[in-house]
C-alpha positions in Angstrom: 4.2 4.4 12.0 3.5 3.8 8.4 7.1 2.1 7.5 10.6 0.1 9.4 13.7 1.1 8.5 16.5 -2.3 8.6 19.6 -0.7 7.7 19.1 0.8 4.1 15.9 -0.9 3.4 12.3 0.6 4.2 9.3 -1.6 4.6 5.6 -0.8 4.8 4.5 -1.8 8.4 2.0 -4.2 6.9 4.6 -6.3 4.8 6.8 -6.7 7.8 4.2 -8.3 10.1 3.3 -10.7 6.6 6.8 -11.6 7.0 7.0 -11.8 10.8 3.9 -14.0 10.4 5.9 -16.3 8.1 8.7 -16.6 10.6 6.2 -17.4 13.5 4.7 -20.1 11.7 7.8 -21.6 10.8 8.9 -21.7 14.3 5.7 -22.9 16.1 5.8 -25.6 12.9 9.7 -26.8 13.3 9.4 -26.9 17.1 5.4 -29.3 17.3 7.7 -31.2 14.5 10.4 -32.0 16.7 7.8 -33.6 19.2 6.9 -36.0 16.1 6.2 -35.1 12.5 7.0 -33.9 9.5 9.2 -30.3 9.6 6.2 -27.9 7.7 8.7 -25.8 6.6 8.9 -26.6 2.8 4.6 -26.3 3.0 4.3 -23.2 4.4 7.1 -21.2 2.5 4.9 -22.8 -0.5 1.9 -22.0 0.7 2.8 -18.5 1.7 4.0 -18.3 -2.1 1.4 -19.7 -3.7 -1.1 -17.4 -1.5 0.6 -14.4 -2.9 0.3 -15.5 -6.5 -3.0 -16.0 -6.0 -4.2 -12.8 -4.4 -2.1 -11.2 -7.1 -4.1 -13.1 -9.6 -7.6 -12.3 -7.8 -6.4 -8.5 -7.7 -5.7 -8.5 -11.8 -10.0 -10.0 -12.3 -11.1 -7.3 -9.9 -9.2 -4.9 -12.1 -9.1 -6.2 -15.3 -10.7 -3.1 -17.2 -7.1 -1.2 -16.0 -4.9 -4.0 -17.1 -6.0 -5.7 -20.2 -4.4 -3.0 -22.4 -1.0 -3.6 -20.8 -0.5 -6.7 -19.9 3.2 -6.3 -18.5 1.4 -4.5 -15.5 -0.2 -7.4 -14.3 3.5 -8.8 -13.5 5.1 -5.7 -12.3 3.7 -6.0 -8.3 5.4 -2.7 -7.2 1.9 -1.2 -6.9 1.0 -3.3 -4.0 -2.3 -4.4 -5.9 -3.0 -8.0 -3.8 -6.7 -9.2 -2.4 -5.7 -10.3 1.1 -9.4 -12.6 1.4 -8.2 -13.8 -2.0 -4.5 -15.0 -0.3 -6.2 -16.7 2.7 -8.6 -18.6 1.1 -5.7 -20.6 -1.2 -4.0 -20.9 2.1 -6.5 -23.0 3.7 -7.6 -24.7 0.5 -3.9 -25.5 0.0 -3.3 -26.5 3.3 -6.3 -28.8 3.3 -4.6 -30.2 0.5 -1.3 -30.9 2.2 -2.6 -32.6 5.1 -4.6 -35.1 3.2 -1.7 -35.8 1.2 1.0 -35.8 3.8 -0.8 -37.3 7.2 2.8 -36.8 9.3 2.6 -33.3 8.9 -0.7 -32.5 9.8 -0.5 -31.0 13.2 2.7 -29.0 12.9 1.5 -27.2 10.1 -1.8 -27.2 11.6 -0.1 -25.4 14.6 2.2 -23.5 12.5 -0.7 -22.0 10.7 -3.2 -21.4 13.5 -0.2 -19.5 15.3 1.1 -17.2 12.1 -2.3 -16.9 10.7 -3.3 -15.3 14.3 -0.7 -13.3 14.6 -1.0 -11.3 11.0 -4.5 -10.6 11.8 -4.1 -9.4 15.4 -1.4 -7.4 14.4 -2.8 -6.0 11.0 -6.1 -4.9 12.7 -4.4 -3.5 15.9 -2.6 -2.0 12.9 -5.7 -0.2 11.2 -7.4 0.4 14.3 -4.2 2.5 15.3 -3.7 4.2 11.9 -7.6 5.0 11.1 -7.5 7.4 14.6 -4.7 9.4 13.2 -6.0 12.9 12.4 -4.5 15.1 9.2 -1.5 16.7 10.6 -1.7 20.6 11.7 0.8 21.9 9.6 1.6 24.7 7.8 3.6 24.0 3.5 4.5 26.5 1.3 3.1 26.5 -2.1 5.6 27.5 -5.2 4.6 31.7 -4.5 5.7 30.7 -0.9 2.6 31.1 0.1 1.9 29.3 3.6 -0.9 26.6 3.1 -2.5 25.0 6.1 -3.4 21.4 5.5 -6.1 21.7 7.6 -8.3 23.8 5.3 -8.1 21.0 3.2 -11.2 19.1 5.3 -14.3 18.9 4.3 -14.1 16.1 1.0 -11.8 12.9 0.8 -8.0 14.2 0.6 -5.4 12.0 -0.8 -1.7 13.7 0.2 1.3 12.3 -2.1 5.1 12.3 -0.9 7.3 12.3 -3.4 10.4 14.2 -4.9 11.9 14.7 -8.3 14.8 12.2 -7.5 12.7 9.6 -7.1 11.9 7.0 -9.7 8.7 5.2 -9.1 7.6 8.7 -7.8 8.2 10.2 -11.4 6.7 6.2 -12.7 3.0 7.1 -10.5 2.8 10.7 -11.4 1.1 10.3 -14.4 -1.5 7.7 -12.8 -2.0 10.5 -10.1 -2.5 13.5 -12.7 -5.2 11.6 -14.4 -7.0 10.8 -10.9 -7.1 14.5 -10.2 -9.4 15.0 -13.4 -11.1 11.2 -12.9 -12.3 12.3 -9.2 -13.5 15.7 -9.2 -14.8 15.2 -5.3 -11.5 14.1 -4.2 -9.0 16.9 -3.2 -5.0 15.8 -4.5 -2.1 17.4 -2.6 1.3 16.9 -4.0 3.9 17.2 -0.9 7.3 17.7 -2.3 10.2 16.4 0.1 12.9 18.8 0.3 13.1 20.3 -2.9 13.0 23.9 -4.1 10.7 25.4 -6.3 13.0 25.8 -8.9 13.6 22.3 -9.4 10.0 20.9 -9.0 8.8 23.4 -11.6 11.7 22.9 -13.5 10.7 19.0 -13.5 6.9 19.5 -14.6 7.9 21.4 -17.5 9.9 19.0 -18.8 7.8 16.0 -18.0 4.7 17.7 -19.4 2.8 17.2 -15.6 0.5 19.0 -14.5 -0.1 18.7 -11.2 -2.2 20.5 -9.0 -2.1 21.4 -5.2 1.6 21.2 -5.2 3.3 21.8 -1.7 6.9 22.5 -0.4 7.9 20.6 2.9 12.1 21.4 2.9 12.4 19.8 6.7 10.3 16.6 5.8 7.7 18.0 8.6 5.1 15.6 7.2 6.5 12.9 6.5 8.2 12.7 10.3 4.4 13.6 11.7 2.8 10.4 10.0 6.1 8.0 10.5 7.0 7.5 6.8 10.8 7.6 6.0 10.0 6.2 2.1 9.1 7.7 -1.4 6.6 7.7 -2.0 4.2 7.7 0.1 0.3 8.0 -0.5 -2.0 8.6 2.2 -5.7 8.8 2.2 -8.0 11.2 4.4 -11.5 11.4 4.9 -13.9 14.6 4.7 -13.4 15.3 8.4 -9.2 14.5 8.3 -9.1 10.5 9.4 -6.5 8.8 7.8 -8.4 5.9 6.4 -5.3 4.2 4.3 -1.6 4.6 3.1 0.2 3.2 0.4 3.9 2.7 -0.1 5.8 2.7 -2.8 4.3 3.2 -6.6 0.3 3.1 -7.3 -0.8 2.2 -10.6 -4.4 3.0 -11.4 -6.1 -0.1 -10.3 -4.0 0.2 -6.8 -4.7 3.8 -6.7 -8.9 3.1 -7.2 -8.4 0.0 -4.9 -7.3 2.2 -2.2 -10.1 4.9 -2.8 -12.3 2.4 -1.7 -11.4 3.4 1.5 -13.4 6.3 1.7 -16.4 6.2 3.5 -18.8 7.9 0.7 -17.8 5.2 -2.0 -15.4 7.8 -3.9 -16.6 7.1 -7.9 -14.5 8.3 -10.8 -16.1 10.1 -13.2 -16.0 7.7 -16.1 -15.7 4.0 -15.6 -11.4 3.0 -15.2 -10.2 1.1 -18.3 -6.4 1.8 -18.8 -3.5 4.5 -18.1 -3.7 7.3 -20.2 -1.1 7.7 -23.3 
């Protein structure tokens, strides 16, 4: 399961349990506090905060070639770009910090911490552990022709498998970032999955836009999406040579989040020239 649906609202598994971690350790904080001390609360909202920033800030260094010549991307967080070790490491310092300062709340944030901080990492790695034994799904798309494609013949180099549909704005925002990849990563194979769509309007949608896009796919029922537990556009998964899902990405890539998450691949996936910014 790759997202949680709460009513209208779709989160990426890994944000929830960052949020579910928050919530535990301002629990575990408020509860030591009532046994004497200082309520943590204020701290660790601040903390969690000022974590975020910075792994958002260590992100935008490790990048910087793909930013510098548009600056307004380093604000615009939809692309998920954040360091985790980055976030952690102000946590602590900052926390450090707080407990010299503040002696009375010490131990429930001490406890609040130990007991949120344990929880995100439990859960994140059960998380990956789970997600990097999923296989590529056995299923059979339709190309525009309606021609029957098989993913499976797909194995054999690093696949990355986009959801998206026309409808869908930071879909049509990442397209572009995507179409460059294809050319930038010649070893990496790019399958665009449509989500119930005809062919009419997808091809419709590329001539207008000037895309061009290739590997694109037809899944009317949503048969993929349902197989690897995404109900969200878009979606971005990442595949191995021999069809292990090695990472996912919801919600819009730019192209430092999109080269973050190739990463992932086991052979070191390089682009063909070194990344500086989006193309024009």
């Amino acid at each position: 399961m790759l997202t949680v649906n709460i009513g209208p609202i779709a989160l990426a598994l890994d944000h929830l349990l960052l949020l579910l971690a928050l919530g535990l350790a301002t629990l575990v904080g408020w509860r030591v506090a009532r046994r004497g001390g200082d309520n943590p609360e204020p701290s660790l909202f601040n903390l969690f905060i000022l974590g975020l920033v910075c792994a958002r800030i260590g992100f935008v260094i490790a990048y910087w070639p793909m930013y510098r010549d548009d600056l307004l991307q380093i604000v615009d967080i939809r692309d998920g770009g954040f360091l985790p070790w980055v976030g952690l490491l102000t946590v602590l310092l900052g926390a450090l910090w707080t407990a010299w300062r503040k002696p009375a709340r010490r131990r429930p944030l001490g406890w609040g911490l130990a007991s949120g901080a344990l929880f995100w990492l439990l859960t994140s790695w059960a998380s990956h552990l789970y997600e990097e034994g999923t296989q590529l799904p056995s299923l059979s798309l339709k190309d525009a022709r309606g021609q029957e494609v098989v993913l499976d013949s797909h194995r054999g180099k690093p696949l990355v498998i986009n959801l998206w549909a026309t409808w869908c704005p930071p879909c049509r925002r990442e397209m572009p970032v995507l179409q460059q990849a294809q050319h930038e990563y010649p070893g990496v194979t790019f399958l665009f999955v449509n989500q119930g769509e005809t062919p009419q309007i997808v091809t419709n949608f590329l001539a207008t836009t000037g895309l061009n896009l290739s590997h694109v796919l037809f899944d009317a029922g949503g048969q993929l999406a349902a197989q690897v537990g995404s109900m969200a556009l878009p979606t971005t998964l990442f595949y191995d040579a021999d069809g292990r899902l090695v990472g996912s990405h919801l919600g819009e890539l730019s192209r430092a989040s999109l080269y973050h998450a190739l990463q992932s691949f086991d052979q070191g996936v390089q682009p063909l020239t070194t990344p500086t910014r989006n193309a024009p």
